[in-house]
Structure formats: structure tokens, C-alpha cells
LUMSERO-447278 format. One record per residue (C-alpha): residue in one letter; y negated, z, x. Coordinates in steps of 0.1 Angstrom, whole numbers. Last residue first. Layout:
N
<gumi><aa>A</aa><c2>Y</c2><c3>Z</c3><c1>X</c1></gumi>
...
END
This chain:
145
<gumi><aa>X</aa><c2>-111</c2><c3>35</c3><c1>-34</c1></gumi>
<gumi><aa>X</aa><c2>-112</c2><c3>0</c3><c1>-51</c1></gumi>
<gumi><aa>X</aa><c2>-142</c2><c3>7</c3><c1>-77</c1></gumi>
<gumi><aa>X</aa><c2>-136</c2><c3>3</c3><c1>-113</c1></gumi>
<gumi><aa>X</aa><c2>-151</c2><c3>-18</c3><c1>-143</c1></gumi>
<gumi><aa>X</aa><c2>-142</c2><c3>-18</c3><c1>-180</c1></gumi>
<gumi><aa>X</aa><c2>-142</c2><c3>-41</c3><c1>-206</c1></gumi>
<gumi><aa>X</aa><c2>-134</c2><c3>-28</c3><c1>-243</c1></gumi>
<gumi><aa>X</aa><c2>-110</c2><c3>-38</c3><c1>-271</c1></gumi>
<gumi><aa>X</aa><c2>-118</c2><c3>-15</c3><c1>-301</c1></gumi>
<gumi><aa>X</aa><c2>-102</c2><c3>16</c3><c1>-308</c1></gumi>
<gumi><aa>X</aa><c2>-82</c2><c3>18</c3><c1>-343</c1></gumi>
<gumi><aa>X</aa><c2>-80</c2><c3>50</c3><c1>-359</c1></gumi>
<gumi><aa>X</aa><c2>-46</c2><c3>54</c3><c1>-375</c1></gumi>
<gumi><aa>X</aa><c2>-43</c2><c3>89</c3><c1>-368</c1></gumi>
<gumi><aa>X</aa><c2>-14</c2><c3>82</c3><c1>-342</c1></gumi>
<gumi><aa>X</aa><c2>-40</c2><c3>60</c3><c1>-320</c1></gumi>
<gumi><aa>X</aa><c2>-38</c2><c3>23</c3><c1>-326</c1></gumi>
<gumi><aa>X</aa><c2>-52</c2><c3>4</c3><c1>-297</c1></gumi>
<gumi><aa>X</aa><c2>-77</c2><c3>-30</c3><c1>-293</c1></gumi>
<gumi><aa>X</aa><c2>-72</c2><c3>-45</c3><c1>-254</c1></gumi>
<gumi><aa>X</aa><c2>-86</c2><c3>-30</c3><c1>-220</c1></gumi>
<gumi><aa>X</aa><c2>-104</c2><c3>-61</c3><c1>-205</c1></gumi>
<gumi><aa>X</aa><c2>-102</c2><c3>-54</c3><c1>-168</c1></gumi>
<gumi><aa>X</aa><c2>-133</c2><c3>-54</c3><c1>-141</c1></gumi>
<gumi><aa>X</aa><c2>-121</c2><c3>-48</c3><c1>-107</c1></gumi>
<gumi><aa>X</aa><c2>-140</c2><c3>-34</c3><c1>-78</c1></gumi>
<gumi><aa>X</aa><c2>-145</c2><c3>-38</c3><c1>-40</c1></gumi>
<gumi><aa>X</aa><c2>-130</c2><c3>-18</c3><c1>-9</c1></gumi>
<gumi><aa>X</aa><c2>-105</c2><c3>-26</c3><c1>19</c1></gumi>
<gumi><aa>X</aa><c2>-84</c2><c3>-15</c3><c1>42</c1></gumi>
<gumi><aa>X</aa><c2>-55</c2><c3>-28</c3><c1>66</c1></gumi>
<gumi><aa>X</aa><c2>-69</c2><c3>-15</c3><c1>94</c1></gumi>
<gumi><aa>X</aa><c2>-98</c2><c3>-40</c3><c1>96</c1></gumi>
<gumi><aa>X</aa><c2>-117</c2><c3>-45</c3><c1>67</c1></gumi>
<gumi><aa>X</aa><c2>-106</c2><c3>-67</c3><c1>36</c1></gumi>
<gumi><aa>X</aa><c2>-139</c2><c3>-73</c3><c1>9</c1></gumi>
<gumi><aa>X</aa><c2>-118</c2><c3>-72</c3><c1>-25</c1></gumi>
<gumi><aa>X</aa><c2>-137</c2><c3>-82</c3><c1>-57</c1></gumi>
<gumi><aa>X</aa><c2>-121</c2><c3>-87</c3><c1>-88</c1></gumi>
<gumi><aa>X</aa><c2>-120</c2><c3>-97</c3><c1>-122</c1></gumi>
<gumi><aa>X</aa><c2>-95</c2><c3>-93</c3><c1>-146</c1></gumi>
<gumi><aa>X</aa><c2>-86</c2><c3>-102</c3><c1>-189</c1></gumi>
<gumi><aa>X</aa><c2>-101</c2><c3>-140</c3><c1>-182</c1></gumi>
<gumi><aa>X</aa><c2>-73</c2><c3>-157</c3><c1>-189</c1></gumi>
<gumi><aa>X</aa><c2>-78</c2><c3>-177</c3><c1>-160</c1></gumi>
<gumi><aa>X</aa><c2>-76</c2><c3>-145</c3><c1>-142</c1></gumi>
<gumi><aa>X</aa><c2>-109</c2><c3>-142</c3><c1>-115</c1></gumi>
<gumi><aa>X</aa><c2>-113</c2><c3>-137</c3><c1>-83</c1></gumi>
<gumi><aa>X</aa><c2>-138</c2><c3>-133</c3><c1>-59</c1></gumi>
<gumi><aa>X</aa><c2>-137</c2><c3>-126</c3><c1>-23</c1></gumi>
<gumi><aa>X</aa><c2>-154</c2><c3>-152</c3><c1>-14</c1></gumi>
<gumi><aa>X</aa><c2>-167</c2><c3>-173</c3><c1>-44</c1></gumi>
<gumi><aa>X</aa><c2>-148</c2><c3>-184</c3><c1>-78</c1></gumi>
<gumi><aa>X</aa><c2>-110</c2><c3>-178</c3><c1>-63</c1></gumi>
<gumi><aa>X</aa><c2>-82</c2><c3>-184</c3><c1>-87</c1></gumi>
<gumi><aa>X</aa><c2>-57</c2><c3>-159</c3><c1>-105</c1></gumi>
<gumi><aa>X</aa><c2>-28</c2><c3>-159</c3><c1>-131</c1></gumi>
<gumi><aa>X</aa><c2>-25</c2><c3>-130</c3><c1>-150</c1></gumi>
<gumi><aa>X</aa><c2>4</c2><c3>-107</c3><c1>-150</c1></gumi>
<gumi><aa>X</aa><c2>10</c2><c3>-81</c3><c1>-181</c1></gumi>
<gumi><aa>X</aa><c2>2</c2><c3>-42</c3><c1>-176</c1></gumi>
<gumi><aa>X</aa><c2>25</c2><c3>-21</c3><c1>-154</c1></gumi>
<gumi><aa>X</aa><c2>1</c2><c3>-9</c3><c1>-134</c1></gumi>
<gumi><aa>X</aa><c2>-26</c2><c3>-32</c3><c1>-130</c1></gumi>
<gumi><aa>X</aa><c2>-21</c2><c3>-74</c3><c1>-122</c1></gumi>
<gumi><aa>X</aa><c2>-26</c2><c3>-100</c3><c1>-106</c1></gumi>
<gumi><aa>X</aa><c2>-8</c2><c3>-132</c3><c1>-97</c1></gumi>
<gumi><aa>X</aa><c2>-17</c2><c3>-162</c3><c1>-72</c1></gumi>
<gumi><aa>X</aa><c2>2</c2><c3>-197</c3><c1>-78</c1></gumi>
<gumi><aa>X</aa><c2>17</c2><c3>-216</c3><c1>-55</c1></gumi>
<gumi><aa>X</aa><c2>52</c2><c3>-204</c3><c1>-61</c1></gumi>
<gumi><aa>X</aa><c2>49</c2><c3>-171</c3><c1>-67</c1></gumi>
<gumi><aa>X</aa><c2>23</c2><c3>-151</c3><c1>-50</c1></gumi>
<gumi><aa>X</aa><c2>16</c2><c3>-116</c3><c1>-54</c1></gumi>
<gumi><aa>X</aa><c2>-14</c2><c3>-90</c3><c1>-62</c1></gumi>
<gumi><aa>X</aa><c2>-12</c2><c3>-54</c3><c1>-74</c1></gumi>
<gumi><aa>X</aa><c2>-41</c2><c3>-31</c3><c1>-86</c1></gumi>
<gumi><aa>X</aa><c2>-27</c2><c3>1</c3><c1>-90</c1></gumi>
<gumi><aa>X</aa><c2>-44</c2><c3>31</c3><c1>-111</c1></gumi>
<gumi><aa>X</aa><c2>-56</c2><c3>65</c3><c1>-102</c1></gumi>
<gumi><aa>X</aa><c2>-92</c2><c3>58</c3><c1>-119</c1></gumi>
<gumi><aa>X</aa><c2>-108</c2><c3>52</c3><c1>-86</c1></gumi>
<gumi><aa>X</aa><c2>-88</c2><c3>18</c3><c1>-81</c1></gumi>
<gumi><aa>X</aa><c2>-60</c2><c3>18</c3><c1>-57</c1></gumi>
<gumi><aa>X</aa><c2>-49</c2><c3>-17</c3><c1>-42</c1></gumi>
<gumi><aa>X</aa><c2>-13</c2><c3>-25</c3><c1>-39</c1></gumi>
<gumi><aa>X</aa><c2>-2</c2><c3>-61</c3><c1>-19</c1></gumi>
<gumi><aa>X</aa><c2>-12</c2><c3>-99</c3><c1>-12</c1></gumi>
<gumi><aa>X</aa><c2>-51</c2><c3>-103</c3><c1>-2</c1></gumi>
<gumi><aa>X</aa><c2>-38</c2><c3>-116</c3><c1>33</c1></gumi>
<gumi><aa>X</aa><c2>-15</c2><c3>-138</c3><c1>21</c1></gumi>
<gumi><aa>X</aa><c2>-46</c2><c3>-158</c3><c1>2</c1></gumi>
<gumi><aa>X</aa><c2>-50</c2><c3>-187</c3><c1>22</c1></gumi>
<gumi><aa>X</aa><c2>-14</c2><c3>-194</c3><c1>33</c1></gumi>
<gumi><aa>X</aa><c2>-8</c2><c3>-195</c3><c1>-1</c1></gumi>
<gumi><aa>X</aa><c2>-30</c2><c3>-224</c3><c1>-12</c1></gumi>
<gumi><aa>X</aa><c2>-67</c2><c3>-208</c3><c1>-34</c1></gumi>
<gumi><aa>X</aa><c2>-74</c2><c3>-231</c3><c1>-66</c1></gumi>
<gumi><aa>X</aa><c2>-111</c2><c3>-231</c3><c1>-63</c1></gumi>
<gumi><aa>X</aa><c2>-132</c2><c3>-230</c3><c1>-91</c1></gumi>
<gumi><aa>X</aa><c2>-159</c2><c3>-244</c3><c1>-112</c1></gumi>
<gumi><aa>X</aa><c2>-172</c2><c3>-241</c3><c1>-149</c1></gumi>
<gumi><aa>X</aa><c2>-175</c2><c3>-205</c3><c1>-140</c1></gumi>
<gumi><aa>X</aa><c2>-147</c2><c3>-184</c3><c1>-158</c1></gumi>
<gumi><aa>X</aa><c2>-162</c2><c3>-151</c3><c1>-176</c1></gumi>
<gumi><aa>X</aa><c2>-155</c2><c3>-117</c3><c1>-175</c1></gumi>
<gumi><aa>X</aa><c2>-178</c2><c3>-93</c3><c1>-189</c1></gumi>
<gumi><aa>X</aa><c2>-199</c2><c3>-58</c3><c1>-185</c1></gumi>
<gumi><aa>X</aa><c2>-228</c2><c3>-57</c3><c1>-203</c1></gumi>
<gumi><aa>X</aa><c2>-257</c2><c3>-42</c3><c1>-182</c1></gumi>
<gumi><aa>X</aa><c2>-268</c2><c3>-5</c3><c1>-189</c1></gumi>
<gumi><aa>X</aa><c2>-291</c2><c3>3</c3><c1>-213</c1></gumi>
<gumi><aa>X</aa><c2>-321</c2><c3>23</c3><c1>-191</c1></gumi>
<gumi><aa>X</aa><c2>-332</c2><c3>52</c3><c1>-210</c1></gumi>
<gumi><aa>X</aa><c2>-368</c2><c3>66</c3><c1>-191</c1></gumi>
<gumi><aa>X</aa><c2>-368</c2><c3>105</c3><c1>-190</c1></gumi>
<gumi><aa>X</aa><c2>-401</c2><c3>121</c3><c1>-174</c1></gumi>
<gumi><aa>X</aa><c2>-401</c2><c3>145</c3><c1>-145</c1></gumi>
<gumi><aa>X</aa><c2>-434</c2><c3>160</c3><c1>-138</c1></gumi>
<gumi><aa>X</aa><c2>-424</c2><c3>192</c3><c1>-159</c1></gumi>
<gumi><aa>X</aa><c2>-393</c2><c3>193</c3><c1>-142</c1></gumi>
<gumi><aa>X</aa><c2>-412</c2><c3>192</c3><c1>-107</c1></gumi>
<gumi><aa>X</aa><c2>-427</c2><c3>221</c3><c1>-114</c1></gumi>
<gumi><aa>X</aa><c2>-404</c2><c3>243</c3><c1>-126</c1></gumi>
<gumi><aa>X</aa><c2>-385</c2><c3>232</c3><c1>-96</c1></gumi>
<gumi><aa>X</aa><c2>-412</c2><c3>242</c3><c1>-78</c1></gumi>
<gumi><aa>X</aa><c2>-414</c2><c3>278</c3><c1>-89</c1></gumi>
<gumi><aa>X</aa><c2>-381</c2><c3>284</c3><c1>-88</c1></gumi>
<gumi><aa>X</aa><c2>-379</c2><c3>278</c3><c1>-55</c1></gumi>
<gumi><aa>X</aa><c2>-362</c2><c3>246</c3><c1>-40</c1></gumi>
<gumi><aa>X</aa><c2>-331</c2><c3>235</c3><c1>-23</c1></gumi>
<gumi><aa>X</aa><c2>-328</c2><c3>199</c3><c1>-13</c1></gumi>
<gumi><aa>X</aa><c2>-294</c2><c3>184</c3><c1>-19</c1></gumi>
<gumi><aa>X</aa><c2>-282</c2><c3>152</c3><c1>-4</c1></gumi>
<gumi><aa>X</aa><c2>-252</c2><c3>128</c3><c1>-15</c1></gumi>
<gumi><aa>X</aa><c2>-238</c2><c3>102</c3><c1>9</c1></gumi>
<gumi><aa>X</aa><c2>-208</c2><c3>83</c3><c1>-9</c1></gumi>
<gumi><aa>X</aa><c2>-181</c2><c3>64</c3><c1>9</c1></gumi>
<gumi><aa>X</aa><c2>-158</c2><c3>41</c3><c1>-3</c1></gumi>
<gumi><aa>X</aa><c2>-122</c2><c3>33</c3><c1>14</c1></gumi>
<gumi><aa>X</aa><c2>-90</c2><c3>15</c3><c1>2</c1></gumi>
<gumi><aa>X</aa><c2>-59</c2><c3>22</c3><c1>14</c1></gumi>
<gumi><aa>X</aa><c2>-34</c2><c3>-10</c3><c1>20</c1></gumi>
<gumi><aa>X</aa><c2>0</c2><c3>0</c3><c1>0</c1></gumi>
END
């Protein structure tokens, strides 16, 4: 399994009371929506050969504790998480993929050392939960860690 790295810096600065009063006075709240997440295939792509992607072939772990896997079969380039489906990949820029189906999208930057970081973005289909509630289909996106 190649290990995945991603570092975070986080500071702290320790203040009195008094100027944190202060500075929570000063703060003011600004709601940002964030961006829609979604995967779509470019008009264009490449179909990658084998001997071009080998090196992006194995088990990637994404910061949700699950397993990004990629393989080969024939000439084609497979993904997939967990145990979910496969989906048939192709390359639309360096170290991009996406699944013609367009359920994953990926980035994977390989370091040395057999490491790498990026993200995947998944479609995570419609559920039924025991009380009969459905839960929409949703697209998610997780860091390689």
C-alpha cells in the first residue's frame, strides 16, 4: 500500500482576556457558500497505455479511513474505493483522472518513497435507511493522506 502524506501547520497565539474580548468584538462573520462539488468529463481526454500509468497502480488511503485502489486490465485503467463497483479511468491533465462514468475524480501527485498525496471526489449514491428515510445522492471530496 503506498502511504500517503499531508501536512498541516497550525499556530496558536495566547491572549489575555482582555484582548480577546477585544478582538471578538472586532470580528465580524461573513458566510461564504462553499463551491459545488462535481465531476464532469472534459470534451477531451487522453486514453493513458499501461506502461504510462504503472506507476499510479496500487492502494491509496483517503482521510476518511477508506481505500482508493487502481489496476489495469487489459489496456484499460480501473478505480475504485473499498469494495464499491470499478469505474473505468482516463487522464484529463497530469495527474488527473476521471471515471468515464463520471462517479470518481482524482488527483495523485507521486513523490519519491513510494508516497503521494491528492484528493478524490466520489459520487456517493441515493440510500434507504431502516426508517425509510431516503438520503439523496451526494458528491464528496477527500484528501489522499
Amino acid at each position: 500500500m503506498k502511504i500517503v502524506i499531508f501536512a498541516a501547520l497550525a499556530g496558536t497565539l495566547a491572549l489575555s482576556p482582555t484582548s480577546y474580548a477585544q478582538q471578538e468584538q472586532e470580528t465580524t462573520s461573513v458566510s461564504v457558500p462553499a463551491p459545488e462539488l462535481s465531476i464532469e468529463l472534459p470534451a477531451s481526454y487522453k486514453k493513458m497505455w499501461p506502461d504510462h500509468y504503472d506507476e499510479y497502480k496500487g492502494a491509496y488511503t483517503l482521510a476518511n479511513g477508506q481505500t482508493l485502489s487502481i489496476r489495469s486490465f487489459g489496456l484499460n485503467m480501473y478505480a475504485f474505493v473499498d469494495n464499491d463497483r470499478w469505474h473505468k479511468i482516463v487522464a484529463v491533465a497530469p495527474n488527473t483522472f476521471i471515471a468515464l462514468d463520471r462517479q470518481l475524480k482524482m488527483e495523485i501527485n507521486l513523490m519519491k518513497d513510494d508516497q503521494a498525496s491528492g484528493w478524490v471526489t466520489m459520487v456517493v449514491p441515493a440510500r434507504q435507511l431502516s426508517s425509510g428515510e431516503t438520503v439523496p445522492e451526494k458528491i464528496v471530496s477527500f484528501a489522499m493522506r
